[in-house]
C-alpha positions as CSV (number, residue, x, y, z in Angstrom):
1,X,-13.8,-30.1,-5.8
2,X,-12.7,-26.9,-7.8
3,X,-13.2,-24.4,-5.0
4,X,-10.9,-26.7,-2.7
5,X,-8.3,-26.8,-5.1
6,X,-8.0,-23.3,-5.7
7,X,-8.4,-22.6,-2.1
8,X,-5.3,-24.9,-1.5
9,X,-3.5,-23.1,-4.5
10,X,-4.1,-20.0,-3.0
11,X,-2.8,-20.9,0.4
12,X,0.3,-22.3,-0.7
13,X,0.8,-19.6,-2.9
14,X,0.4,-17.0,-0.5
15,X,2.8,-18.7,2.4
16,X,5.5,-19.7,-0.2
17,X,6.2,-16.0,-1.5
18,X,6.0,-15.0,2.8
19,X,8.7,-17.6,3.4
20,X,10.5,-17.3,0.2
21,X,11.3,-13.3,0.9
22,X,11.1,-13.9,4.8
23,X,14.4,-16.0,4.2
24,X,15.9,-13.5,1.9
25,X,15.4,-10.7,4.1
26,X,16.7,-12.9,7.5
27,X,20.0,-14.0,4.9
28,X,20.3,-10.4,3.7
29,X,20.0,-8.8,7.8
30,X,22.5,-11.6,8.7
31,X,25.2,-11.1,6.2
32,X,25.2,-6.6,6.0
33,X,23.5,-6.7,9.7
34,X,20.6,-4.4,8.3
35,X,16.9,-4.3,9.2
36,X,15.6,-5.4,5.6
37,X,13.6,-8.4,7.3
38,X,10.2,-6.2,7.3
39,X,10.6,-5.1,3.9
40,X,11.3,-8.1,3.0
41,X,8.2,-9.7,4.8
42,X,6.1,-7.1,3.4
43,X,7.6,-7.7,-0.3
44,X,6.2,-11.0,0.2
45,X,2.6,-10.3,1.5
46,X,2.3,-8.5,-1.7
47,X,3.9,-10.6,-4.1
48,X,1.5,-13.0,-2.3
49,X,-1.9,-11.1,-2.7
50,X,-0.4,-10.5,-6.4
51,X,0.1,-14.6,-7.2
52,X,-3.4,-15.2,-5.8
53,X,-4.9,-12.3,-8.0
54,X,-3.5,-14.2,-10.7
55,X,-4.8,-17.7,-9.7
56,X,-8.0,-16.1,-9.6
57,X,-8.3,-14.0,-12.6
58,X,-7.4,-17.7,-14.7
59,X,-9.5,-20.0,-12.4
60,X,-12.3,-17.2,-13.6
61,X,-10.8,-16.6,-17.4
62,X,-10.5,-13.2,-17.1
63,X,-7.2,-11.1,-17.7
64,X,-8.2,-8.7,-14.7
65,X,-11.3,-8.7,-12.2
66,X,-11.8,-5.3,-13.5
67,X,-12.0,-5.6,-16.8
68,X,-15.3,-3.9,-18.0
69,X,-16.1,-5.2,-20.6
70,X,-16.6,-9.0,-19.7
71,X,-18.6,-7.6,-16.8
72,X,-20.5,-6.2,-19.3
73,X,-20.6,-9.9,-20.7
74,X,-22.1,-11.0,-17.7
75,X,-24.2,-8.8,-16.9
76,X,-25.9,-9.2,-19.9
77,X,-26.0,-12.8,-19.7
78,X,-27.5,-12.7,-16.6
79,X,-30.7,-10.1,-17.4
80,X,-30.7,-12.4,-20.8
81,X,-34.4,-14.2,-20.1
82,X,-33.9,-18.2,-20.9
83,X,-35.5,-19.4,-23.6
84,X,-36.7,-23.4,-21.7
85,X,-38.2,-24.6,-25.3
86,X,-36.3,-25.6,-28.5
87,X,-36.9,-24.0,-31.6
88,X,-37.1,-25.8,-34.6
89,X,-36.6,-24.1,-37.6
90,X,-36.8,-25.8,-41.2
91,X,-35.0,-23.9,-44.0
């Protein structure tokens, strides 16, 4: 139920920075008559891609994907053998 809620987040994230900037850029070449759409379209793609960075780097608690030293983390965790029994120590 998480991964479809962030893959709807991620979606409607993506397509409302592209239509937020498309309009923009449309009102911006209507009103000086310029060719700004594309820019404007492009602004958006990558405010886009940037918004669903974000969504993931929280949905995984991380401040960046590359941050070294949690993969570090979890790479240690991983390799980490699993202890299946309790141990019950008495002080």
């Amino acid at each position: 139920m998480k991964m479809l809620a962030l893959v709807s987040q991620l979606a409607i994230s993506m397509l409302t920075a592209i239509f937020i900037c498309g309009v923009i850029g449309y009102y911006v070449d209507y009103l000086f008559g310029t060719n700004l759409f594309i820019f404007f379209l492009i602004l958006g793609v990558l405010g886009g891609y940037k918004t669903c960075y974000n969504v993931i780097c929280k949905f995984l608690g991380r401040k960046s994907l590359f941050d070294r030293e949690k993969k570090r983390e979890d790479w240690a965790n991983a390799a980490a053998p699993k202890s299946t029994h309790k141990s019950n120590k008495s002080n």
